[in-house]
C-alpha positions, 0 to 999 in steps of 0.5 A, spaced: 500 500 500 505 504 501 507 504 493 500 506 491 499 515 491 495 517 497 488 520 493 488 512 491 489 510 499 483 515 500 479 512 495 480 505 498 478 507 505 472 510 501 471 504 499 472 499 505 468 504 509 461 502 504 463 494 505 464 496 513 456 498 514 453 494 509 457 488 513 454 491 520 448 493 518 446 485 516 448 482 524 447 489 528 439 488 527 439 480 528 441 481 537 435 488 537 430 483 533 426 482 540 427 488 543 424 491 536 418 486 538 416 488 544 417 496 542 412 495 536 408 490 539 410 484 535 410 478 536 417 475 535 416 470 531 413 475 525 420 479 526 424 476 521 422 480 516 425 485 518 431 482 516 428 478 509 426 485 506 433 487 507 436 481 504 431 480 499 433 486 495 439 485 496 438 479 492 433 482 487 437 489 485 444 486 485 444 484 478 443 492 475 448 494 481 454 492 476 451 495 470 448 502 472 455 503 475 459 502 468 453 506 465 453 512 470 459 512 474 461 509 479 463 515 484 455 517 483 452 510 484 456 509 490 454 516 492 447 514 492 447 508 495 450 511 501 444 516 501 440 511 499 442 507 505 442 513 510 435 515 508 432 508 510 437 508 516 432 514 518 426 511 516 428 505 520 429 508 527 423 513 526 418 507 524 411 505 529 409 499 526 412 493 523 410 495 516 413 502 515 420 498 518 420 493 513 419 498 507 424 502 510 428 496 510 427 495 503 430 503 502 436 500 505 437 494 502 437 498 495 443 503 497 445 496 500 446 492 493 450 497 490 455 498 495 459 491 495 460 491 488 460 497 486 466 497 490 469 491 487 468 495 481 472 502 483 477 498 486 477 494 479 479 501 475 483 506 480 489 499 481 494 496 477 491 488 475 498 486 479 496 491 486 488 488 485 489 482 490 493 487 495 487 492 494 481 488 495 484 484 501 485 491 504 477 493 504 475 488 505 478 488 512 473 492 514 467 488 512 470 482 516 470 486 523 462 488 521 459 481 523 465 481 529 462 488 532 455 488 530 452 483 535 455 485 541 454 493 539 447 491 536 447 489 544 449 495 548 445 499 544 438 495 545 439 495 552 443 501 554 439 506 550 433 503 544 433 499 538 432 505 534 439 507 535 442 501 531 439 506 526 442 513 527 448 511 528 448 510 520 446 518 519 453 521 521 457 515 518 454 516 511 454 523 512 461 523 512 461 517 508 457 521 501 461 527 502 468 524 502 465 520 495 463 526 492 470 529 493 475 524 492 472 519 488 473 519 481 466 518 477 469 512 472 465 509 466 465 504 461 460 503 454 456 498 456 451 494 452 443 495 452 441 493 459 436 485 460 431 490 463 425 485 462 430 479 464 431 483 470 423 485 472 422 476 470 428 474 474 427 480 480 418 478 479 420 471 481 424 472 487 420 476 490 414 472 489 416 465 490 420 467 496 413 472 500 410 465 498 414 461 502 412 466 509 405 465 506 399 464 512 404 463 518 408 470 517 404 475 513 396 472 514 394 472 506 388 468 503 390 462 500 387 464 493 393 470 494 398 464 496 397 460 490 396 467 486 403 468 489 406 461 487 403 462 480 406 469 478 413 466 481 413 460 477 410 463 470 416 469 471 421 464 473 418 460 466 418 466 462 425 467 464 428 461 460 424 462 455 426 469 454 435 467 455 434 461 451 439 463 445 439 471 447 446 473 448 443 480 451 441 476 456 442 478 464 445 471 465 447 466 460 443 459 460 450 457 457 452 457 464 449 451 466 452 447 461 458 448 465 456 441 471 462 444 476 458 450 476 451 448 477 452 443 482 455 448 486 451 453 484 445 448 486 449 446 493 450 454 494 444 455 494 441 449 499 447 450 502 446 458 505 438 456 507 441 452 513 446 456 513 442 463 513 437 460 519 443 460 524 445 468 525 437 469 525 436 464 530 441 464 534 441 471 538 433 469 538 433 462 542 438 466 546 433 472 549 427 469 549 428 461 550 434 462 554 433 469 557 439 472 556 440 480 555 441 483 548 448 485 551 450 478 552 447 474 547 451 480 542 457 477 545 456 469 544 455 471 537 463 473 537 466 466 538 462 464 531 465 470 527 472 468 530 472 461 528 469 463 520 475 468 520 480 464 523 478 458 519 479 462 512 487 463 513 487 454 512 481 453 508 485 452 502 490 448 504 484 442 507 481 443 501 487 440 497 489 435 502 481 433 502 478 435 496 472 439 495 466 433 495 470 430 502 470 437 505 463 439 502 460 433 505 464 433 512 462 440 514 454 439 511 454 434 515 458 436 521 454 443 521 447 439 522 451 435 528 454 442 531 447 445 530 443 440 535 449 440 540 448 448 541 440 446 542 443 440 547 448 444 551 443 450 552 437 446 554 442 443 558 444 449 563 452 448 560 453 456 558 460 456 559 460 451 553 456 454 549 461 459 545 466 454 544 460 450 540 459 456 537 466 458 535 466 450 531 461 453 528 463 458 525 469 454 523 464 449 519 460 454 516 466 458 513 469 452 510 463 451 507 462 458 504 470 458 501 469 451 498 462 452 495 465 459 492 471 457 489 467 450 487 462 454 484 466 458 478 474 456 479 471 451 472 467 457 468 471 460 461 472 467 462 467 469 458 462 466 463 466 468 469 463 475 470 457 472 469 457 467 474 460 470 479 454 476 479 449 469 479 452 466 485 453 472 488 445 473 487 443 467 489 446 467 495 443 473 498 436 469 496 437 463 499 439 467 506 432 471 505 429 464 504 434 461 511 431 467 515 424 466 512 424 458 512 426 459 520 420 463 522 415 459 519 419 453 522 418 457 530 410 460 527 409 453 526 412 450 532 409 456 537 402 457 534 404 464 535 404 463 543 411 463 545 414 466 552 420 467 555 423 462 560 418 456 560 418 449 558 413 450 551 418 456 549 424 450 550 419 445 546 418 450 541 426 452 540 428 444 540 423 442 534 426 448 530 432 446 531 431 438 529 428 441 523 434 446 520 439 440 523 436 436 517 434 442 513 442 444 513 445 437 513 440 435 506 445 440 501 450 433 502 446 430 497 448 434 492 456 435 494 456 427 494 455 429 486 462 433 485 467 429 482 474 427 485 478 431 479 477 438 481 484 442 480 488 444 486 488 451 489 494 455 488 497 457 495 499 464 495 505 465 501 507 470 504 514 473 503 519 474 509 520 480 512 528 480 511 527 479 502 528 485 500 
């Protein structure tokens, strides 16, 4: 970093500072969710769209992020999804009713999907090809520390001041944030081609629809006939839009990915994959409050250990790969997930506390192990015309199969708790545990899939580090 010119360095922290608040503002909201509940007089089991409105326009608005940068610049892109972000944070704290919180997080979720790949974008046209890799590891940093902080700050702010202010602190930051874009970010752009605005609306129809169709009666108390209207449009989108790819070169995404099997076995098993995964960070603090009766504080805190563990277990995961293979790795760390996630239940039913942040730092062990291997499986085998394509597809599918964890595992505690549940009681502990049977098998299924990987996949290069005596 020391090489590159100091207007660089400064739009790089621009950049990771984008990546520092959109990665807080998916754990911080997790920790407040029953507080939330008790503010808007909710139940807690209906909560969980507060966080599936977010994640879910995520998913849907990634795929034009990309291509408005290119065509309008990046600098006014990211300024305005800071603005964006900022504006829905206000909305988010001055919210009365569960309604108004998740159209405002639906604001927030727009300014959300531009951030990351936008960034990446930026990051991509202002370095060298040969300082990118230093580049990206640097503002990326940032995006780490954000689940590590997330909880336990979502923690203090709930109990030492209202849940309102894990949105307000997003207003100063994303003042400083969008004047430092405007000033120092230079507003690149590229010709781009005519933007799939009908794939994007059939693709972003049918992600919506299926996904609010899933919640169904449990979670939003719609008609049966809406229901099966809902299912209906999702499917016919979803149709529609295989017709409208098939031989369509100007399509958002290409059908010719799916030729590739590498990519399609991984991008199935990613998406599986990330539905039990995705339920974990929604559930946990939620059995911790209420089933268990811990303060928003403390059950921030037993969140750290998880994100220690998938941080640490990043810095190996390519040297167990190789010495493993993927599908060995794959199966292990599915299966191995579905075991961790019954011994939390076990171990928290059974009053053994202190042992719970050592089961949680496994966890985040094993998820991480998953989610490295899942990726890299995912693309390392697409042609390079394919692979911008691709990893924009892989990157929508997993913010949708997280929308579809959390969504899943509040229909699993709607069905479960007959929307009856209350702290410190046996039928509260009942409730927990048949979820958490049901996101064991849900989380162990993916296994089916990654038993399909074949055994030649090629090794992962290993990038060492130079001594510090080279000169």
């Amino acid at each position: 970093m020391e090489e590159m010119p100091v207007s660089v360095r400064w739009q790089l922290w621009i950049v990771a500072f984008g990546f520092f608040m959109q990665a807080l503002d998916t754990t911080i909201v997790n920790t407040a969710l029953p507080s939330m509940a008790k503010s808007l007089g909710e139940s807690p089991l209906h909560m969980h769209m507060v966080v599936v409105a977010y994640v879910l326009t995520v998913a849907v608005m990634l795929p034009a992020s990309g291509w408005l940068a290119d065509r309008i610049g990046v600098r006014n892109i990211f300024f305005t999804a800071i603005v964006l972000f900022t504006v829905g944070s206000v909305f988010c704290a001055q919210s009365n009713t569960l309604n108004e919180l998740v159209m405002s997080r639906v604001l927030q979720g727009i300014g959300g999907a531009m951030m990351v790949p936008v960034g990446r974008l930026t990051v991509m046209k202002i370095v060298p090809r040969d300082q990118y890799m230093a580049a990206m590891t640097f503002v990326t940093i940032p995006g780490q520390v954000g689940p590590l902080v997330g909880p336990a700050l979502g923690g203090i702010l709930v109990q030492y001041a209202s849940w309102h202010w894990i949105f307000l602190i997003n207003i100063p930051v994303g003042i400083i944030g969008a004047i430092a874009t405007l000033w120092l970010m230079p507003n690149y752009t590229l010709q781009t081609r005519r933007f799939d605005l009908a794939g994007f609306v059939l693709l972003a129809l049918g992600m919506a629809t299926l996904t609010l169709a899933l919640d169904g009666q449990h979670g939003l108390g719609i008609s049966p006939l809406m229901l099966g209207l809902l299912v209906t449009l999702g499917v016919s989108s979803m149709l529609f839009y295989l017709w409208h790819a098939r031989d369509n070169d100007n399509a958002l995404f290409s059908l010719n990915l799916f030729k590739n099997r590498i990519f399609s076995l991984g991008l199935a098993g990613s998406f599986a994959g990330r539905i039990g995964s995705g339920m974990l960070p929604f559930m946990t603090p939620v059995f911790l409050q209420i089933g268990l009766g811990f303060s928003p504080f403390h059950a921030g805190l037993m969140m750290i250990p998880m994100v220690m563990g998938s941080m640490g277990m990043k810095r190996i995961v390519v040297q167990v790969v190789n010495h493993f293979g993927y599908r060995n790795v794959l199966i292990c760390a599915t299966l191995g997930l579905a075991c961790i996630t019954l011994l939390f239940m076990a171990t928290a039913l059974m009053g053994w506390y202190w042992l719970l942040p050592v089961v949680l730092f496994l966890q985040g062990m094993i998820n991480s192990s998953r989610f490295s291997s899942m990726n890299t499986l995912t693309l390392k085998e697409l042609p390079d015309d394919l692979a911008s394509s691709g990893n924009s597809m892989l990157s929508m599918v997993m913010q949708l199969s997280m929308s579809i964890g959390v969504t899943v595992a509040g229909l699993l505690l709607g069905m479960f708790g007959q929307h009856h549940i209350s702290a410190d009681s046996a039928v509260t502990h009942q409730v927990f545990l048949y979820t958490y049977l049901s996101m064991a098998v849900i989380i162990a299924l993916p296994a089916l899939i990654f038993a399909r990987v074949p055994d030649d996949i090629s090794k992962n290069v290993i990038i060492t580090r130079r001594k510090r005596s080279e000169p």
